[in-house]
Each structure stands twice: as structure tokens, then as C-alpha cells.
C-alpha positions as CSV (number, residue, x, y, z in Angstrom):
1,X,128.1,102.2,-147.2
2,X,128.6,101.1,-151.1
3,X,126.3,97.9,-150.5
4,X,123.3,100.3,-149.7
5,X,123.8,102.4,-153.1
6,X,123.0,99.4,-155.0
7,X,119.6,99.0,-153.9
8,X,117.0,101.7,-155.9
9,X,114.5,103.7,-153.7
10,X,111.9,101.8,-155.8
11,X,113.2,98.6,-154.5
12,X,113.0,100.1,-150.7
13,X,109.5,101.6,-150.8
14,X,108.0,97.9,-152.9
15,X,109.6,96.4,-149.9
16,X,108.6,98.4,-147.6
17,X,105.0,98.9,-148.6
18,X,104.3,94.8,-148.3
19,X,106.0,95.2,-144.6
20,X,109.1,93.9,-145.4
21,X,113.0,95.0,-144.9
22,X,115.2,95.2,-147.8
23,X,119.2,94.6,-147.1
24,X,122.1,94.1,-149.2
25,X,123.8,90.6,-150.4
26,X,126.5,90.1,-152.0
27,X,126.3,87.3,-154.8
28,X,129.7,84.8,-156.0
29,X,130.8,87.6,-158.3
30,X,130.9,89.8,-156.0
31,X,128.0,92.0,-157.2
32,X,125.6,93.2,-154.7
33,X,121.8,93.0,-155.0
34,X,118.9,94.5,-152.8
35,X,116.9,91.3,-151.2
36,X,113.5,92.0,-149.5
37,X,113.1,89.9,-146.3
38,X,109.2,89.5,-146.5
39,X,106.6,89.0,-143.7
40,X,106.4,85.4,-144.4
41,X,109.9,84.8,-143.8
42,X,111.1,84.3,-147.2
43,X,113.6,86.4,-149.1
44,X,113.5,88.1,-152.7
45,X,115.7,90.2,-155.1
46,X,114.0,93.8,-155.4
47,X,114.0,92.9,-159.4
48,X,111.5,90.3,-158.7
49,X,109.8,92.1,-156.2
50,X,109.2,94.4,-158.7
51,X,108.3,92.2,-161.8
52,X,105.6,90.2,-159.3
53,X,107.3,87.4,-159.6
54,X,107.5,86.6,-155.6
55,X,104.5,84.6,-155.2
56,X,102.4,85.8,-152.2
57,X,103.5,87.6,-149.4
């Protein structure tokens, strides 16, 4: 349950809206950040996501 509270609604609809799934992963220090599984099979962090910084989808 805390993995999902790090990840922002923002995060989940950005996701979301490009038809991807967003899930939690845990980095080395054991921080948690939201990754976006996109529809061309690669990952990224929801802060990227959301500075465009992804390349195409």
C-alpha cells in the first residue's frame, strides 16, 4: 500500500492518457518512484513523463 502513495494522480492520468500503466519501483536507496510501462514496451519515471523528456511513445 505505501509504494502506491508515492506516485501523484498527475503521474497516473500522463500515463494513462498515452495508454500506458504506471507501477511502483523501488530504487538502491530505497526510495520509491512511479515508472510508466508505455505501449512501446519501454519504461519511464512519471517525472520524465511529465517533463517530455521520454522520447516517443
Amino acid at each position: 500500500p505505501g509504494m502506491k502513495a508515492a506516485m501523484s494522480s498527475a503521474g497516473e492520468a500522463n500515463c494513462a492518457m498515452i495508454g500506458g500503466s504506471l507501477s511502483a519501483a523501488r530504487q538502491l536507496d530505497g526510495s520509491v518512484i512511479g515508472m510508466c510501462a508505455l505501449p512501446n514496451g519501454k519504461r519511464c519515471s512519471e517525472q520524465s513523463l511529465a517533463a517530455g523528456s521520454c522520447g516517443s511513445y
